[in-house]
N, C-alpha and C positions, 0 to 999 in steps of 0.2 A: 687300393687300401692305403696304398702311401702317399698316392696325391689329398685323401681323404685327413688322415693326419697331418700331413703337411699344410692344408686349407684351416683345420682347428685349430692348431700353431698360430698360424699365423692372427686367425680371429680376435685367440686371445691376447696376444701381442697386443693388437689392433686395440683392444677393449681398454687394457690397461693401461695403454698410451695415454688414452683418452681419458680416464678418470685420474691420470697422474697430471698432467695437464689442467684439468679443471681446478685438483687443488690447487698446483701453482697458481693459478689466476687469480683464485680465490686468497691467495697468502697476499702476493702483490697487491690485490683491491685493496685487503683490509689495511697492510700499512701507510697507504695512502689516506683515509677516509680519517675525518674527524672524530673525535668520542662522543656522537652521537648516536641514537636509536639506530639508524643508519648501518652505521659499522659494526654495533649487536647484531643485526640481523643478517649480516656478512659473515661474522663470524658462527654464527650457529650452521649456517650453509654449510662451510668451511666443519665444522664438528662435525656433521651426518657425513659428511664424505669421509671423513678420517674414521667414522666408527664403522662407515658400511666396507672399509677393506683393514679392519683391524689393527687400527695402526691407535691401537688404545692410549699409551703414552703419549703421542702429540692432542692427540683430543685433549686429554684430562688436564694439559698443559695452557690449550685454549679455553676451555671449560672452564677454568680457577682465572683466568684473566676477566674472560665476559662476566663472570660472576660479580668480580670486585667492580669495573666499572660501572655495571647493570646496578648496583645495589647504590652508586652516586648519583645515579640516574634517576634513581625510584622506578624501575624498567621493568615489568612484573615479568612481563610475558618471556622473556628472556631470560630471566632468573629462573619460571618453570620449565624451561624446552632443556635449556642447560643441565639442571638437577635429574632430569628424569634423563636423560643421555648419559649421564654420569652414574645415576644406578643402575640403568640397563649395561654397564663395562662395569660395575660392580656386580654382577650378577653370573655376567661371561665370564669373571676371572676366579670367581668363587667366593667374592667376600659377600654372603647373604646377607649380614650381619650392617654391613653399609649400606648395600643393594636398600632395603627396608630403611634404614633412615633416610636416605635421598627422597626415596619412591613417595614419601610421608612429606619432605619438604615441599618436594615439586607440586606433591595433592594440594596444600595449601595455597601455592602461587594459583593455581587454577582453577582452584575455588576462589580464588580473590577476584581473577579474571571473570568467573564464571563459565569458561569454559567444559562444556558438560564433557566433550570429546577427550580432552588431557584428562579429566579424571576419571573418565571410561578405560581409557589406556593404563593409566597407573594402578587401579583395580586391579585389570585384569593379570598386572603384570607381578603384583602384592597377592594374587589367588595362585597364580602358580608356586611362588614361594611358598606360602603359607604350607599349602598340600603336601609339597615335597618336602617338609620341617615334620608331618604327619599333622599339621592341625586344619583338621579336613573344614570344619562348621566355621572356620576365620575364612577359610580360602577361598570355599562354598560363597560364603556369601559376596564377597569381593566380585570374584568371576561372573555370578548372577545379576546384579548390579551395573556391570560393564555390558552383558548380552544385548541387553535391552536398546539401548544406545546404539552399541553393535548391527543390530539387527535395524534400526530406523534409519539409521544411514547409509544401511547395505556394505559396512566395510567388511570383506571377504578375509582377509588377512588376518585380521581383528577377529572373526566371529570363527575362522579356523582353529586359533590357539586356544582361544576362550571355551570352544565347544570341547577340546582336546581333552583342558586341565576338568572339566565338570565330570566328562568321561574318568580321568583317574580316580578324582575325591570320592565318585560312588563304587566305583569299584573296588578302590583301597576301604571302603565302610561298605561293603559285603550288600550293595543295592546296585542288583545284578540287570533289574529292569530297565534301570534308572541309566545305568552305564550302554546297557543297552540304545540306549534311546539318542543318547547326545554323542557316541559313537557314529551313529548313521547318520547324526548333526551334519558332524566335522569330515565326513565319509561326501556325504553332499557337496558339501561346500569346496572341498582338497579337487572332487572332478571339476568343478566349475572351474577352478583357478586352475587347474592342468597342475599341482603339483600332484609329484610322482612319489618324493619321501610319504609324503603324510597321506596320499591312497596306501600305499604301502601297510603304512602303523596302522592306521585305520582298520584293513581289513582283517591283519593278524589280531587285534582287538578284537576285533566281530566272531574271529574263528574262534580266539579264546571261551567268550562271552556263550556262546552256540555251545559249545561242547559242556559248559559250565553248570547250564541250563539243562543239558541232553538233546539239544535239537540239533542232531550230527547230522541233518543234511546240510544244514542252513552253514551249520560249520565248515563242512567241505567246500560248500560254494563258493564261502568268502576265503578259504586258503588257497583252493585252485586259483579263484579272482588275482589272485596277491599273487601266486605260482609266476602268472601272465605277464607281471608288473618286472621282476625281477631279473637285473643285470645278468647275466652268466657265468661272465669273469667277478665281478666288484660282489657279487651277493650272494657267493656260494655258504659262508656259514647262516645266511637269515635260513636259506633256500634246505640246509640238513635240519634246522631245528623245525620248521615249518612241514617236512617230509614227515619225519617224526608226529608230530601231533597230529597230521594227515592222515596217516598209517594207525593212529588210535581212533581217530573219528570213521572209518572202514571198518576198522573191527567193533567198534561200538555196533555197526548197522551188519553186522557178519560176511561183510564184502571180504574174503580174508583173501585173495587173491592182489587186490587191491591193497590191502593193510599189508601184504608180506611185500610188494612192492616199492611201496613208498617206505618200508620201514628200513628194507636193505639199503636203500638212497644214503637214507638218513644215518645209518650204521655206519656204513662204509666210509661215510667223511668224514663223521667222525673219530671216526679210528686213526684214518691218516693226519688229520690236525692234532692228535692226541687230545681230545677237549673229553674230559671224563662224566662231565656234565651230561653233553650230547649221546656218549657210549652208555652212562647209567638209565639215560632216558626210553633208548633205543632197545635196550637190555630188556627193560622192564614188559614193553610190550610186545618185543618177542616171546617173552616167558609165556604172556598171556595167552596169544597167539597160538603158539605152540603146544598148550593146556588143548584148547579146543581141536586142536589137530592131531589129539592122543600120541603127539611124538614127545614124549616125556623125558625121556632121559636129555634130549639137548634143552628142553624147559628149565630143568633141572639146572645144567651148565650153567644156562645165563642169569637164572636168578641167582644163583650161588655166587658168580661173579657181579652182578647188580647189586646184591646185599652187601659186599665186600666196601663198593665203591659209594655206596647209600652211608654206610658210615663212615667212611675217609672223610666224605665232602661236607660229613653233617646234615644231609637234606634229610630232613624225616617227613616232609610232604613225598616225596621216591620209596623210603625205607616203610613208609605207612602201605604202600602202594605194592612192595615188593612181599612183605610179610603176610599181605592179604591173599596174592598169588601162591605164595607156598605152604598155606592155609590148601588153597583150592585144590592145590598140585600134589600135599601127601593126602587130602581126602581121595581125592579119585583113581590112588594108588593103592590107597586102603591103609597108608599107614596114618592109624587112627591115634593113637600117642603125638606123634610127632605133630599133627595137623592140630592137637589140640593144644600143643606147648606153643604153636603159631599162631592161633587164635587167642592167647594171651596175650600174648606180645602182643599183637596187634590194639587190641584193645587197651591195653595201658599205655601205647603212646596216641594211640586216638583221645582218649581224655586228658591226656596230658597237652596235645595241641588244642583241641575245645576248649579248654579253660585260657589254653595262651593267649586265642585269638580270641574270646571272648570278654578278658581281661585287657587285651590293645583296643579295642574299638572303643572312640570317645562314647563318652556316656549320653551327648548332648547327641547322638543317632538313635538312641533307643526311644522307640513311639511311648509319647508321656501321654497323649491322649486318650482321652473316655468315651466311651460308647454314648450315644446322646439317648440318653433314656426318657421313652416319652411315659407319662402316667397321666391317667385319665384323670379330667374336671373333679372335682370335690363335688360331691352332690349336698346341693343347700336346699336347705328345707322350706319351703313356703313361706313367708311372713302373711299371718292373719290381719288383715289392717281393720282396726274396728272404726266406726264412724267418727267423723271428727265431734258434730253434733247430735248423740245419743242423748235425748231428751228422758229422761225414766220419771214415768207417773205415777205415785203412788196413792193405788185406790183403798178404800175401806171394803173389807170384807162382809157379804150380809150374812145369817144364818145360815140358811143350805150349805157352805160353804166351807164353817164351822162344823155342823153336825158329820159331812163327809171327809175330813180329816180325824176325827175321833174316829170314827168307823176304819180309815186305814190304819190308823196306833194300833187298835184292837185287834185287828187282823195280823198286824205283824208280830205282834206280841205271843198271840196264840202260835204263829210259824213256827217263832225260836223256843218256845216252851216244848214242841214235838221234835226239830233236832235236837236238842239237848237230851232226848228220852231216848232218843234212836241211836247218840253216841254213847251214851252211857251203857244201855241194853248190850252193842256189839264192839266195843274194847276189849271187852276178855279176846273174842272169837277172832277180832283183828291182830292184836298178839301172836298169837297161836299161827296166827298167819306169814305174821312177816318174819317170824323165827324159822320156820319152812321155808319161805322163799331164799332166804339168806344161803338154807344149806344148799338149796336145789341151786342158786347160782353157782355156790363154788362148786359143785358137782359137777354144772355144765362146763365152766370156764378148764376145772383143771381132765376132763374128759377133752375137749376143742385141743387144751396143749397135746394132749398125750395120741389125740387123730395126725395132728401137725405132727411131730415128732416121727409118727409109723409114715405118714407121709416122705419124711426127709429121707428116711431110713429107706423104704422103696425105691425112693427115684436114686440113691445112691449107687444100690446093686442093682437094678437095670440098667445104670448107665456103665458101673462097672465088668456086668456080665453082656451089655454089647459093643463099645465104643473099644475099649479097653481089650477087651479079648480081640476085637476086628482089627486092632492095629499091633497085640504081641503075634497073631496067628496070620497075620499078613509077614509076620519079620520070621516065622517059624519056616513058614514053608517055602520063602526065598531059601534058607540055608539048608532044608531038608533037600530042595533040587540041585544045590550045587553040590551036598554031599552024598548024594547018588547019582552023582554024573548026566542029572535031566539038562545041564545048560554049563556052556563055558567058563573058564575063569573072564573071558573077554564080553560074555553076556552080561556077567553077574556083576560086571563093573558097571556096565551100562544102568543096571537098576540099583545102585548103589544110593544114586539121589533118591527113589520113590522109597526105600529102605528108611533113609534117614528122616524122610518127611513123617513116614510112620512112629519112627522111632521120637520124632519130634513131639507128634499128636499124643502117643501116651503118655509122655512126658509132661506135656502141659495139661493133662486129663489127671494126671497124679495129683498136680501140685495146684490145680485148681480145686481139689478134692478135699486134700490134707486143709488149705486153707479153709472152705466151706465147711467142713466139719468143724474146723476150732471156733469158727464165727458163730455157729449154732449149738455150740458149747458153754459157748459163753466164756471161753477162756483167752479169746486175742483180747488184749487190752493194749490201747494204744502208746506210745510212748514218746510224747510231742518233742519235737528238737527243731529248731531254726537250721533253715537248710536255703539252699538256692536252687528254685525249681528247673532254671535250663541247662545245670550241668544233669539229672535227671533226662530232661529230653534227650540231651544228646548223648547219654549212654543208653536208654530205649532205644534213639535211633538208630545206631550203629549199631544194634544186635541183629534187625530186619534188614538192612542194606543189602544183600545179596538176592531175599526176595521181591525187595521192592524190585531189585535190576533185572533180577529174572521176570516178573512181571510186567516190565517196562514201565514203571509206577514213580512219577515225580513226586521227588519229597521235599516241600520246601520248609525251613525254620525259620520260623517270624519269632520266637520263644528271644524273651529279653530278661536281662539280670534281676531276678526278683526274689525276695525271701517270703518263706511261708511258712506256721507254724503250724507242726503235723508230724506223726511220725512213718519219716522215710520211706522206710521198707514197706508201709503199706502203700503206700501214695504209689509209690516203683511197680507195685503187682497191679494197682489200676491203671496208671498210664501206659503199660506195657499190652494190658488187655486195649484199653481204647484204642492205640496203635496196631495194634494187631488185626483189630478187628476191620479198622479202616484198610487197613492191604486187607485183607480177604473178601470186601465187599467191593474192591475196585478191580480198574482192569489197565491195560495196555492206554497210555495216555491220559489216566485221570491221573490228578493234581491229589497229595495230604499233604494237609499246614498246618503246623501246629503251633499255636501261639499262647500268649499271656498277658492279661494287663493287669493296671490295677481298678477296682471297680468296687465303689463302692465303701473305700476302707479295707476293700479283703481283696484277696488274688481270683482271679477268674482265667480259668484253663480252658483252651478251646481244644480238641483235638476234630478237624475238619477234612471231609473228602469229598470229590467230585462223583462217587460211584452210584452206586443201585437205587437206594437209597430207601427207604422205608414207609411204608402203607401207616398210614395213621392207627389203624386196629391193633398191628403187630407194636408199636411203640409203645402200646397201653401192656404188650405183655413182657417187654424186653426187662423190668426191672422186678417180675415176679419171682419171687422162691416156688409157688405152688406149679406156676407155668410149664416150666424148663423147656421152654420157648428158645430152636433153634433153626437156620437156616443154612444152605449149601453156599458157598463163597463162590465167585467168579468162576475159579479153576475146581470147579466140586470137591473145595477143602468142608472138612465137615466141623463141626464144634460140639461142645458137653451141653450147654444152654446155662450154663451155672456161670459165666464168665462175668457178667452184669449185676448178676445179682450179688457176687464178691464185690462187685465194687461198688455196689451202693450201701452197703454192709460197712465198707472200711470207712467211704467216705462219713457216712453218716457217724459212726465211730469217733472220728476225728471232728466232731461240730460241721460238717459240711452240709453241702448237698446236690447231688448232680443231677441233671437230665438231659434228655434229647429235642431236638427240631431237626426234621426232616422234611425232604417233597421227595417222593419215590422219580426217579432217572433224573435223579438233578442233582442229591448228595445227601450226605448227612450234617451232622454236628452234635458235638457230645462238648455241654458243660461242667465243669466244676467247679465249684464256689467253694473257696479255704478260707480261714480265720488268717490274717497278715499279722507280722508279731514286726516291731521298728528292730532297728538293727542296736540301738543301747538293752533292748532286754536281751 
């Protein structure tokens, strides 16, 4: 081992000798050489070797000399190489602010040049900054502009950083595919070059990205991958933070043997580095852990001190995280108070970060595109072409001709003298007539309403007297066995979720009930107000989260900042239904997306799923009132049939109008088409 060190020693020795030397040679040529092109291109040698061992001040020194001569010179190429070396050491030292005007002079010498390669470089080097400034669409395009370049020349170096910074601009703008994609770029390219930092970033990237998404294998893969990579001595805090997210991606998949493993790693070091960071993170998924392992009371512990440490450090992406577990952790204890003063909290700083980050993301990421709407040809109607030469001969008429026109007058004459007897004769009797028909209509029409009405009335208490009783009398005789000792306090915790799923069902059978009565009352009147429909999404969202997870049901939000005039709280009880509906007819690995554009002049709301999806016959009855048209969900969740037909009720209320497209095993799709109101009204 210590001949081993002692051989690297001396390597480096060896190395440094050697690049100290060069520059000397390189100072001695230059003061010899004439102020010619010559001794420019001396001295720029001379800068790269002083920037590549850091010796920033003697550069910047060479740099402002080559510049002044180069610029007596008319010397283009050496005024670019210079400027762009000089805000790459403006970059290193932190002045961005120079960095970016150099990086802009030296584009110009190279464009003068036409060198495509310098302003492929200066690009890319002007997209990193940009991204890290947060202006993702300046950086974006810089960086995108360089690849291309990049990629025809095969420079590996070049198309590593460049792929790197694409990877952050769509990550940092919540385009998780997108980040995905140019990740395994730079992941490619970092093996090819055998660097070992940037496999490293790479793959911790990918784990992130994986787990982001919920594909926790793919996550494990790439952080074990990275695990491989990683120093012993020099990387033990990447190696606790990495353990950690490890140990969540295990428990995502219920490896929990696994997850308590890697999560102790992760724990434990950081306890002894003191890093509160590492210990809150650590904390948190032990809680969780711990939930599923019914060992409660040390759950308990750690969230308690998690929560302590969530707001010390301010993290409320932790504190979101923490307040959802002790949501989880007084439900399954049963204290029912306390879990729901959690499940506020929770919810109030969930909208509180939705609107944050919804409010940070440049506005130039949100999709401004339209749907290409094809409509069919205009149907033109024939042109009759008459002859060009219609010749018209006009003959004289003989007798015969004459006499059989008299003969047709006579006859018509006679016609209209017998209707005119036959209307006169039965006018009274027609009278008589259509005064009857008039009452017998209204007879029939307001008899149809008052069928309709016993109708409503019907289908209300059947549904009342089966749905409704099947989920209080399912809640009845869970408690009537635990209060006669038919089952443990340890059982009765076990069925505490199918409790609350009951308890959920008549919940939502109440209040789809109350609403469907006032709709058929005639008393919901709408009460329009300018609102922004995705902070709506993402409070729908976040009420389902825990089923979508127990489902294993990816939820993606495509939903972008749009106002729509409508009133609120009705719009909330339809997108909660469509939401809903889309988890109950999906399963383990189908995809809901819920989006928004604008279309048309008006808003168009998509709520979209990959599940069951629906027979053409039953779509014809999903929006009936007379129907009450329902189906069993995935997990034989049941419904009222009234869900739909509230919300073609409201929407249509509101000037709207929704429907569906579907292909059964392929998906669904529920639209909504709103009236858009500009944001001065």
């Amino acid at each position: 081992m210590k001949q081993f060190i002692l051989y690297a020693i001396c390597l480096f020795t060896a190395l440094s000798f050697a690049q100290n030397a060069k520059i000397d040679s390189l100072t001695v040529r230059l003061a010899y050489q004439n102020q010619d092109s010559t001794k420019m291109e001396t001295s720029l040698l001379l800068i790269k070797e002083l920037y590549d061992v850091k010796d920033y001040s003697k550069a910047l020194l060479y740099i402002d000399q080559t510049t002044e001569i180069s610029k007596t010179l008319n010397y283009n190429k050496a005024l670019a190489e210079s400027n762009y070396i000089k805000a790459l050491i403006n970059n290193a030292q932190g002045e961005q602010s120079n960095a970016v005007a150099n990086f802009e002079i030296a584009r110009d010498y190279f464009s003068t040049l036409k060198d495509t390669l310098g302003i492929a470089k200066v690009n890319n080097n002007l997209g990193v900054i940009e991204i890290k400034r947060g202006n993702y669409k300046k950086g974006l395009q810089n960086s995108l502009s360089a690849i291309s370049i990049f990629e025809e020349k095969d420079l590996k170096d070049d198309l590593s950083k460049a792929y790197n910074n694409l990877a952050d601009a769509y990550y940092n703008t919540n385009k998780l595919d997108k980040a995905l994609q140019y990740n395994k770029k730079a992941l490619s390219v970092r093996e090819e070059l055998d660097d070992l930092e940037g496999m490293k970033n790479s793959l911790k990237n990918l784990g992130l990205l994986y787990a982001l998404k919920e594909d926790h294998r793919r996550s494990i893969d790439s952080y074990e991958r990275m695990l491989t990579l990683l120093d012993p001595k020099k990387d033990k805090a990447i190696k606790s933070e990495v353990s950690t997210s490890l140990g969540k991606s295990y428990l995502s998949i219920d490896d929990k043997d696994k997850a308590a493993e890697y999560l102790r790693e992760g724990l434990a070091f950081s306890r002894r580095q003191k890093d509160d960071l590492g210990i809150l993170r650590s904390l948190n998924a032990f809680g969780e852990l711990n939930i599923k392992n019914k060992r409660l009371k040390l759950s308990e512990n750690q969230l308690f001190e998690a929560f302590k440490l969530a707001k010390k450090l301010e993290n409320n992406n932790e504190l979101l995280y923490n307040l959802r577990l002790n949501k989880e952790l007084d439900s399954t204890r049963g204290f029912y108070e306390d879990a729901f003063n959690w499940q506020n909290q929770y919810y109030q700083l969930k909208r509180k970060l939705d609107k944050a980050k919804a409010d940070s993301l440049p506005s130039e990421f949100e999709t401004t595109e339209e749907p290409e709407i094809i409509t069919p040809p205009l149907i033109q109607k024939e042109e009759i072409n008459k002859p060009e030469n219609s010749d018209i001969t006009a003959t004289k008429p003989d007798k015969k001709d004459i006499l059989l026109v008299y003969g047709l007058i006579a006859g018509l004459v006679f016609m209209t003298a017998l209707l005119i007897f036959s209307y006169l004769k039965g006018s009274k009797d027609s009278k008589e007539k259509k005064e009857f028909s008039k009452e017998n209509k209204k007879l029939i029409t307001k008899n149809a309403q008052l069928e309709e009405v016993n109708q409503v009335k019907d289908k209300l208490f059947s549904i009342v007297s089966h749905d409704l009783k099947d989920s209080i009398s399912s809640i009845k005789a869970f408690l009537d066995l635990l209060k006669d000792g038919g089952i443990s306090k340890e059982e009765f915790n076990d069925l505490i979720p199918e409790l609350s799923e009951n308890a959920n069902n008549a919940s939502s059978l109440l209040f789809n009930l109350l609403n469907w009565s006032k709709s058929q009352m005639q008393n919901l009147q709408p009460k329009p107000e300018l609102f922004n429909i995705q902070e709506v999404f993402q409070i729908k969202m976040s009420l389902i989260e825990k089923k979508v997870n127990d489902k294993g049901i990816i939820l993606i939000d495509e939903s972008r900042r749009e106002f729509v005039y409508a009133d609120r709280s009705m719009l909330e009880i339809v997108i909660q239904n469509l939401i809903t509906n889309a988890v109950k007819f999906t399963g383990k690995g189908d995809v809901i997306t819920v989006s928004n554009q604008d279309y048309n002049g008006k808003v168009l709301i998509c709520v979209e799923d990959t599940g069951i999806g629906i027979s053409e016959d039953n779509q014809k009855k999903l929006f009936n009132a007379k129907k009450n048209f329902t189906t069993i969900g995935t997990e034989n969740e049941k419904g009222t049939g009234l869900g739909l037909t509230i919300c073609k009720d409201l929407v249509e209320l509101n000037d709207g109008r929704i429907w569906v497209e579907s292909t059964p095993n392929i998906g669904s799709k529920f639209f909504i088409e709103l009236p858009k109101a500009a944001l001065s009204e």
